[in-house]
C-alpha positions as a Markdown table, in Angstrom:
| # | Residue | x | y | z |
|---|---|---|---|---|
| 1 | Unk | 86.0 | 84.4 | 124.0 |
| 2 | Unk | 88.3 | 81.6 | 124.8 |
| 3 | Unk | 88.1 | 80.5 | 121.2 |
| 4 | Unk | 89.7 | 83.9 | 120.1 |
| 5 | Unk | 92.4 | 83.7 | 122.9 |
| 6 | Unk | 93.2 | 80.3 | 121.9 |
| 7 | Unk | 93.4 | 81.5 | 117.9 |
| 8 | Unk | 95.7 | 84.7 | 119.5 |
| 9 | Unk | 97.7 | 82.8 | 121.0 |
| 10 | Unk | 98.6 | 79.9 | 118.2 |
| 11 | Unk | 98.9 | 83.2 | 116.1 |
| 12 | Unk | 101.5 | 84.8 | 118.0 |
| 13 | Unk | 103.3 | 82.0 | 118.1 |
| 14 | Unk | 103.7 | 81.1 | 114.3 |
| 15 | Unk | 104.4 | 85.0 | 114.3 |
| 16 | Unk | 107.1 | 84.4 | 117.3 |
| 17 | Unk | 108.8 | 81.1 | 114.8 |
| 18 | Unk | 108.0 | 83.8 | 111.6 |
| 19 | Unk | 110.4 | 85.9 | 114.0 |
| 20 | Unk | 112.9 | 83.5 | 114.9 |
| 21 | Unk | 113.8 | 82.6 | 111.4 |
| 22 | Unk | 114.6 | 86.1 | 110.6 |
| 23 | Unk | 111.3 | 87.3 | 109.1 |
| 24 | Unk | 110.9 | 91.2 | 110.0 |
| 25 | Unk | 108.0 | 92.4 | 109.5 |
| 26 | Unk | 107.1 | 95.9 | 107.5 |
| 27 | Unk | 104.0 | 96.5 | 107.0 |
| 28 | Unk | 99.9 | 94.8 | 108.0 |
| 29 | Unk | 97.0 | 95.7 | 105.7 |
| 30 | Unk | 98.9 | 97.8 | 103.7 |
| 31 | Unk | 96.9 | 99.2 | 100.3 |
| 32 | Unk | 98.6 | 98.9 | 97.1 |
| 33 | Unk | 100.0 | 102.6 | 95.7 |
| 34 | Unk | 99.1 | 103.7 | 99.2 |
| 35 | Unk | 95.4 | 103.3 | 98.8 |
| 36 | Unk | 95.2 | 105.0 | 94.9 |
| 37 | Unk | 96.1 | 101.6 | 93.5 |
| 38 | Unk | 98.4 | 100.2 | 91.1 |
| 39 | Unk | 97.7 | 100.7 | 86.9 |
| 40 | Unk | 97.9 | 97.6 | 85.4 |
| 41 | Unk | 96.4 | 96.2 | 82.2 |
| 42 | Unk | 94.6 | 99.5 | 81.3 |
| 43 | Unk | 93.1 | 99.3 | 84.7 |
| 44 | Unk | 93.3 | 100.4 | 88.6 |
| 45 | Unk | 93.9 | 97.5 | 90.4 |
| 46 | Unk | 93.3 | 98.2 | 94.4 |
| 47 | Unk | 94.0 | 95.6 | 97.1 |
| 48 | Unk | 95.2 | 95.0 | 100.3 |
| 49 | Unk | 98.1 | 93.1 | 101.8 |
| 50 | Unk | 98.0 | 91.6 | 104.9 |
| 51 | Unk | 101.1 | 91.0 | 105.9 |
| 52 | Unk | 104.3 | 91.8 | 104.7 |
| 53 | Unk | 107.6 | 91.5 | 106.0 |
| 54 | Unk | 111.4 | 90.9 | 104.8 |
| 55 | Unk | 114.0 | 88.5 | 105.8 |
| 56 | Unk | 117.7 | 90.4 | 105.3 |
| 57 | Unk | 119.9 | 88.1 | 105.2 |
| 58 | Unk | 118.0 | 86.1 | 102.8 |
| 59 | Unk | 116.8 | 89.1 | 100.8 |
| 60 | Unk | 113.2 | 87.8 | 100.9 |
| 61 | Unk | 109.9 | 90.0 | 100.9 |
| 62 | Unk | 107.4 | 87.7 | 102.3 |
| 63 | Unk | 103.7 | 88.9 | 101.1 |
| 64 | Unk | 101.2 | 87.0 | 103.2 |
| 65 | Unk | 97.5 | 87.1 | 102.9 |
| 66 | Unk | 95.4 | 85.8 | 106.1 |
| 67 | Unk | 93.1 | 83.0 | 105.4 |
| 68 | Unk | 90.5 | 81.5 | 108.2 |
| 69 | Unk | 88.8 | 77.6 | 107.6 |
| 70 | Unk | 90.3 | 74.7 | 105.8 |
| 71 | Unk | 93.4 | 76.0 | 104.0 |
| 72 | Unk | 94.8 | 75.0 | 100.5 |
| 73 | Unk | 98.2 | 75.2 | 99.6 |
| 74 | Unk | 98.9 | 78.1 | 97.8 |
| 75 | Unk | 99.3 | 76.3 | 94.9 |
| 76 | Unk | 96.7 | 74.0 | 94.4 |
| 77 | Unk | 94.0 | 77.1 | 95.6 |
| 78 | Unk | 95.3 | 79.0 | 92.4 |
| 79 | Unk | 95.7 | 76.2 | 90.1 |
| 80 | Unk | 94.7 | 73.0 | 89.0 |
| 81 | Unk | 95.9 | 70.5 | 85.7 |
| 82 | Unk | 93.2 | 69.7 | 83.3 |
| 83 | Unk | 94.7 | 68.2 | 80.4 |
| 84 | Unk | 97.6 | 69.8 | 79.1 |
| 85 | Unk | 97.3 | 73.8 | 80.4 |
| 86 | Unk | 96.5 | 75.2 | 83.5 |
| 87 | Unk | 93.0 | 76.2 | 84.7 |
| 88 | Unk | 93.5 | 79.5 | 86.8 |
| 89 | Unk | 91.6 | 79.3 | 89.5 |
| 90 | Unk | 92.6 | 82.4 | 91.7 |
| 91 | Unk | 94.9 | 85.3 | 90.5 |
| 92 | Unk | 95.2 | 86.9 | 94.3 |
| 93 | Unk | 99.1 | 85.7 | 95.7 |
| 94 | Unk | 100.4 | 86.2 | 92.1 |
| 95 | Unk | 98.6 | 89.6 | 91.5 |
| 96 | Unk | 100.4 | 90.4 | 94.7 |
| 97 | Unk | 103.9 | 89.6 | 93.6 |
| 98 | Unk | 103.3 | 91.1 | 90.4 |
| 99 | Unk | 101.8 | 94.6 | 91.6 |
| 100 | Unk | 104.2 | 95.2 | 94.3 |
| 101 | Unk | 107.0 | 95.1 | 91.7 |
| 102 | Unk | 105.2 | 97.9 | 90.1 |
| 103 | Unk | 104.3 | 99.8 | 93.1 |
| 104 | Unk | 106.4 | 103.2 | 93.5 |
| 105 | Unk | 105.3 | 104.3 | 97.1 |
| 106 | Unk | 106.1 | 101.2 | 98.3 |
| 107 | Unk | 109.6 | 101.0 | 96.7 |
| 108 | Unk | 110.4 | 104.3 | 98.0 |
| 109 | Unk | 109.0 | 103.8 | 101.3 |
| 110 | Unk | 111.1 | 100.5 | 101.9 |
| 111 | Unk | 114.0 | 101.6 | 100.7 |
| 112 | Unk | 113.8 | 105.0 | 103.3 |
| 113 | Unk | 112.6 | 102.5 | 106.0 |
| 114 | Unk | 115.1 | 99.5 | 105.3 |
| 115 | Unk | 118.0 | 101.4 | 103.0 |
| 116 | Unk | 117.3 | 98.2 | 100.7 |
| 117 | Unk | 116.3 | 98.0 | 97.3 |
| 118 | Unk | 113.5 | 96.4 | 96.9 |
| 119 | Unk | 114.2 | 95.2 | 93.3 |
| 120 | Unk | 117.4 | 93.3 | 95.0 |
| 121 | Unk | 114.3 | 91.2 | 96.8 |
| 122 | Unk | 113.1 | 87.8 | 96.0 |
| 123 | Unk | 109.6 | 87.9 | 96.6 |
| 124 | Unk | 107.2 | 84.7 | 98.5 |
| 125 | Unk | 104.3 | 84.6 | 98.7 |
| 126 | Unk | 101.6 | 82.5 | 101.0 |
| 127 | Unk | 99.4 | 82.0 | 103.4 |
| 128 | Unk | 99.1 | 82.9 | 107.4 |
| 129 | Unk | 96.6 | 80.3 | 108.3 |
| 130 | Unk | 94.2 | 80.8 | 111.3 |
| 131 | Unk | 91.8 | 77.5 | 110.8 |
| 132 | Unk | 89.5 | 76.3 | 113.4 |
| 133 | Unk | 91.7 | 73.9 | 114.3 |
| 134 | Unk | 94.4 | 76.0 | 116.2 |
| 135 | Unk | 97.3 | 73.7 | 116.5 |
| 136 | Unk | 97.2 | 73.6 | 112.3 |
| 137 | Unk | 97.7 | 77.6 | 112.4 |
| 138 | Unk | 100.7 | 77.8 | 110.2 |
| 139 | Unk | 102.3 | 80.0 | 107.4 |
| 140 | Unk | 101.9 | 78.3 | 103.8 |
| 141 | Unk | 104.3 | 80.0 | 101.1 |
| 142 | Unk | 104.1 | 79.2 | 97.3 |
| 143 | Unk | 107.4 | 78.1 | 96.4 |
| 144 | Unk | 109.2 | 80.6 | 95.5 |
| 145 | Unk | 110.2 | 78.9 | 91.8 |
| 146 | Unk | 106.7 | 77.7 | 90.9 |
| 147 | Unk | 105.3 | 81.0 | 91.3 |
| 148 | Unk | 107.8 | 82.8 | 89.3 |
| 149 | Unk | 107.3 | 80.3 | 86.5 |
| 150 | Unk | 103.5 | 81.1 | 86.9 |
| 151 | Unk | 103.4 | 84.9 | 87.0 |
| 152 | Unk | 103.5 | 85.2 | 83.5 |
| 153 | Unk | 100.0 | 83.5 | 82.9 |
| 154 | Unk | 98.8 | 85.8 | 86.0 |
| 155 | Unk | 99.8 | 89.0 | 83.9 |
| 156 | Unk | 98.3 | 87.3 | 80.5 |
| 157 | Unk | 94.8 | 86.1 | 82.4 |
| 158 | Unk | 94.8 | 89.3 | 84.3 |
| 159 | Unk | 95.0 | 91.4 | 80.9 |
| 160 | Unk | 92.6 | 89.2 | 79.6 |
| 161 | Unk | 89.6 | 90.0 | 82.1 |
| 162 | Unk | 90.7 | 93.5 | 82.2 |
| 163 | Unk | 90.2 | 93.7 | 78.4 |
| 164 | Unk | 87.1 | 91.4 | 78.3 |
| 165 | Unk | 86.0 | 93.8 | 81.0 |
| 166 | Unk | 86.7 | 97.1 | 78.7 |
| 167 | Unk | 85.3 | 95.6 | 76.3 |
| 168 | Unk | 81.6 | 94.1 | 77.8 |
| 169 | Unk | 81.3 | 98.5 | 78.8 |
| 170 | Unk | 81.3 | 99.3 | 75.5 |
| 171 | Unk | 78.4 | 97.1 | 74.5 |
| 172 | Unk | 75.4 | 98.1 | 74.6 |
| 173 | Unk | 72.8 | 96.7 | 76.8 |
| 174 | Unk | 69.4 | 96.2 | 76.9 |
| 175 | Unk | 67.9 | 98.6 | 80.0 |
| 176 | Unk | 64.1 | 98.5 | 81.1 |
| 177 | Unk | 64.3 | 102.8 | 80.7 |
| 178 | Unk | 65.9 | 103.1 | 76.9 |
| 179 | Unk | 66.2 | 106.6 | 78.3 |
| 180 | Unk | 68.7 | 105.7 | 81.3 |
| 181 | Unk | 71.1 | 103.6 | 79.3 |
| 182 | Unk | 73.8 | 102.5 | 80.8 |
Protein backbone atom coordinates (compact mmCIF):
# COMPACT_ATOMS: atom_id res chain seq x y z
CA UNK A 1 0.00 0.00 0.00
CA UNK A 2 2.63 2.47 0.78
CA UNK A 3 4.32 1.47 -2.39
CA UNK A 4 1.30 2.69 -4.43
CA UNK A 5 1.04 5.98 -2.44
CA UNK A 6 4.56 6.58 -2.93
CA UNK A 7 4.11 5.77 -7.08
CA UNK A 8 0.78 8.35 -6.58
CA UNK A 9 2.42 10.70 -5.34
CA UNK A 10 5.76 10.92 -7.75
CA UNK A 11 2.93 10.68 -10.42
CA UNK A 12 1.03 13.59 -9.47
CA UNK A 13 3.90 15.41 -9.29
CA UNK A 14 5.45 14.97 -12.87
CA UNK A 15 1.58 15.54 -13.79
CA UNK A 16 1.72 18.88 -11.47
CA UNK A 17 5.49 19.99 -13.61
CA UNK A 18 3.40 18.43 -16.97
CA UNK A 19 0.90 21.26 -15.62
CA UNK A 20 3.23 23.96 -14.88
CA UNK A 21 4.77 24.04 -18.30
CA UNK A 22 1.43 24.53 -19.92
CA UNK A 23 0.48 20.92 -20.72
CA UNK A 24 -3.55 20.70 -20.53
CA UNK A 25 -4.74 17.71 -20.48
CA UNK A 26 -7.79 16.30 -22.85
CA UNK A 27 -8.40 13.23 -22.68
CA UNK A 28 -6.97 9.49 -20.46
CA UNK A 29 -7.57 6.12 -22.16
CA UNK A 30 -9.19 7.37 -24.84
CA UNK A 31 -10.00 4.66 -27.88
CA UNK A 32 -9.08 5.52 -31.26
CA UNK A 33 -12.46 6.47 -33.58
CA UNK A 34 -14.16 6.46 -30.26
CA UNK A 35 -13.82 2.74 -29.65
CA UNK A 36 -14.81 1.56 -33.71
CA UNK A 37 -11.15 2.17 -34.58
CA UNK A 38 -9.30 3.82 -37.18
CA UNK A 39 -8.99 2.09 -41.14
CA UNK A 40 -5.72 2.07 -41.99
CA UNK A 41 -3.78 -0.16 -44.46
CA UNK A 42 -6.97 -2.22 -45.47
CA UNK A 43 -7.41 -2.80 -41.87
CA UNK A 44 -9.17 -1.72 -38.36
CA UNK A 45 -6.67 -0.66 -36.27
CA UNK A 46 -8.01 -0.27 -32.49
CA UNK A 47 -5.93 1.06 -29.60
CA UNK A 48 -5.95 3.02 -26.66
CA UNK A 49 -4.21 6.30 -25.65
CA UNK A 50 -3.33 6.93 -22.31
CA UNK A 51 -2.89 10.23 -22.04
CA UNK A 52 -3.32 12.98 -24.10
CA UNK A 53 -3.16 16.58 -23.58
CA UNK A 54 -2.27 19.92 -25.57
CA UNK A 55 -0.06 22.75 -24.77
CA UNK A 56 -1.71 26.14 -26.52
CA UNK A 57 0.59 28.36 -26.72
CA UNK A 58 3.00 25.99 -28.15
CA UNK A 59 0.35 24.25 -30.39
CA UNK A 60 1.47 20.79 -29.18
CA UNK A 61 -0.73 17.58 -28.77
CA UNK A 62 1.23 15.55 -26.43
CA UNK A 63 0.20 11.56 -26.88
CA UNK A 64 1.60 9.76 -23.96
CA UNK A 65 1.46 6.04 -23.37
CA UNK A 66 2.04 4.82 -19.54
CA UNK A 67 4.93 2.45 -19.18
CA UNK A 68 5.79 0.64 -15.54
CA UNK A 69 9.70 -1.09 -15.06
CA UNK A 70 12.93 0.00 -16.63
CA UNK A 71 12.08 2.57 -19.31
CA UNK A 72 13.73 3.03 -22.80
CA UNK A 73 13.71 6.11 -24.53
CA UNK A 74 11.20 6.31 -26.93
CA UNK A 75 13.53 6.08 -29.42
CA UNK A 76 15.80 3.51 -28.85
CA UNK A 77 12.48 1.11 -27.67
CA UNK A 78 11.26 1.58 -31.35
CA UNK A 79 14.38 1.48 -33.15
CA UNK A 80 17.70 0.29 -33.38
CA UNK A 81 20.78 0.67 -36.36
CA UNK A 82 21.96 -2.47 -37.81
CA UNK A 83 23.96 -1.69 -40.70
CA UNK A 84 22.76 0.72 -42.88
CA UNK A 85 18.62 0.66 -42.35
CA UNK A 86 16.63 0.68 -39.44
CA UNK A 87 15.34 -2.53 -37.67
CA UNK A 88 11.71 -1.55 -36.34
CA UNK A 89 11.37 -2.78 -33.24
CA UNK A 90 7.97 -1.28 -31.97
CA UNK A 91 5.34 0.55 -34.19
CA UNK A 92 3.11 1.72 -30.93
CA UNK A 93 4.14 5.94 -30.35
CA UNK A 94 4.35 6.29 -34.22
CA UNK A 95 1.06 4.38 -34.94
CA UNK A 96 -0.28 6.83 -32.41
CA UNK A 97 0.87 9.99 -34.22
CA UNK A 98 -0.07 8.63 -37.34
CA UNK A 99 -3.82 7.40 -36.53
CA UNK A 100 -4.83 10.34 -34.59
CA UNK A 101 -4.20 12.47 -37.76
CA UNK A 102 -6.67 10.27 -39.35
CA UNK A 103 -9.16 10.10 -36.60
CA UNK A 104 -12.50 12.12 -37.41
CA UNK A 105 -14.27 11.90 -33.84
CA UNK A 106 -11.41 13.03 -32.35
CA UNK A 107 -10.79 16.08 -34.64
CA UNK A 108 -14.23 17.05 -34.25
CA UNK A 109 -14.36 16.48 -30.65
CA UNK A 110 -11.19 18.73 -30.01
CA UNK A 111 -11.99 21.29 -32.08
CA UNK A 112 -15.77 21.59 -30.11
CA UNK A 113 -13.91 21.18 -26.85
CA UNK A 114 -10.78 23.48 -27.52
CA UNK A 115 -12.08 25.66 -30.74
CA UNK A 116 -8.58 24.55 -32.16
CA UNK A 117 -7.74 22.79 -35.16
CA UNK A 118 -6.19 19.92 -34.57
CA UNK A 119 -4.34 19.79 -37.97
CA UNK A 120 -2.70 23.38 -36.76
CA UNK A 121 -1.08 20.78 -33.92
CA UNK A 122 2.43 19.49 -33.78
CA UNK A 123 2.06 16.29 -32.43
CA UNK A 124 4.86 14.49 -29.42
CA UNK A 125 4.79 11.67 -28.50
CA UNK A 126 6.41 9.66 -25.33
CA UNK A 127 6.44 8.08 -22.35
CA UNK A 128 4.83 8.75 -18.65
CA UNK A 129 7.10 6.62 -16.75
CA UNK A 130 6.07 4.97 -13.39
CA UNK A 131 9.30 2.62 -12.71
CA UNK A 132 9.93 1.06 -9.48
CA UNK A 133 12.22 3.40 -8.66
CA UNK A 134 9.90 6.50 -7.86
CA UNK A 135 12.18 9.42 -7.85
CA UNK A 136 12.96 8.26 -11.85
CA UNK A 137 9.09 8.69 -12.57
CA UNK A 138 9.31 11.06 -15.44
CA UNK A 139 7.71 11.96 -18.95
CA UNK A 140 10.02 10.71 -21.96
CA UNK A 141 8.91 12.35 -25.43
CA UNK A 142 10.37 11.23 -28.81
CA UNK A 143 11.66 14.24 -30.24
CA UNK A 144 9.44 15.74 -32.03
CA UNK A 145 11.87 15.82 -35.51
CA UNK A 146 13.09 12.26 -35.26
CA UNK A 147 9.73 10.95 -35.16
CA UNK A 148 8.40 12.87 -37.96
CA UNK A 149 11.37 11.70 -40.10
CA UNK A 150 10.41 8.18 -38.92
CA UNK A 151 6.58 8.05 -39.49
CA UNK A 152 7.00 7.27 -42.96
CA UNK A 153 8.66 3.79 -42.34
CA UNK A 154 5.76 3.31 -39.50
CA UNK A 155 3.09 3.70 -42.32
CA UNK A 156 5.32 1.49 -44.90
CA UNK A 157 6.09 -1.52 -42.08
CA UNK A 158 2.55 -1.04 -40.85
CA UNK A 159 1.13 -1.76 -44.46
CA UNK A 160 3.42 -4.37 -44.77
CA UNK A 161 2.14 -6.65 -41.85
CA UNK A 162 -1.29 -5.63 -42.64
CA UNK A 163 -0.82 -7.03 -46.14
CA UNK A 164 1.38 -10.03 -45.09
CA UNK A 165 -1.49 -10.50 -42.71
CA UNK A 166 -4.34 -10.47 -45.65
CA UNK A 167 -2.40 -12.37 -47.25
CA UNK A 168 -1.32 -15.59 -44.76
CA UNK A 169 -5.87 -15.70 -44.54
CA UNK A 170 -6.00 -16.43 -47.77
CA UNK A 171 -3.78 -19.46 -47.66
CA UNK A 172 -4.81 -22.39 -47.05
CA UNK A 173 -3.96 -24.36 -44.09
CA UNK A 174 -3.52 -27.67 -43.07
CA UNK A 175 -6.46 -28.38 -40.18
CA UNK A 176 -6.72 -31.79 -38.13
CA UNK A 177 -10.88 -31.82 -39.37
CA UNK A 178 -10.46 -31.18 -43.43
CA UNK A 179 -14.10 -30.59 -42.85
CA UNK A 180 -13.68 -27.49 -40.39
CA UNK A 181 -11.24 -25.55 -42.51
CA UNK A 182 -10.37 -22.56 -41.50
Amino acid sequence: KDLILQRLKFAAAELAKSSAAGYLPFSVEYSLGEGRGIVFGGARIKGKIDRIEYHPGMEVLRLLDFKTGKLESPEDAHYQISGPENAHLELQLPLYALLIRRDTAFRERFLRETGIEPETLKIICGYFSLPSHVTETRIAEWDPEKLEAFLPYAQKETKRIVSEILEWDKTPRLCENPEKSP
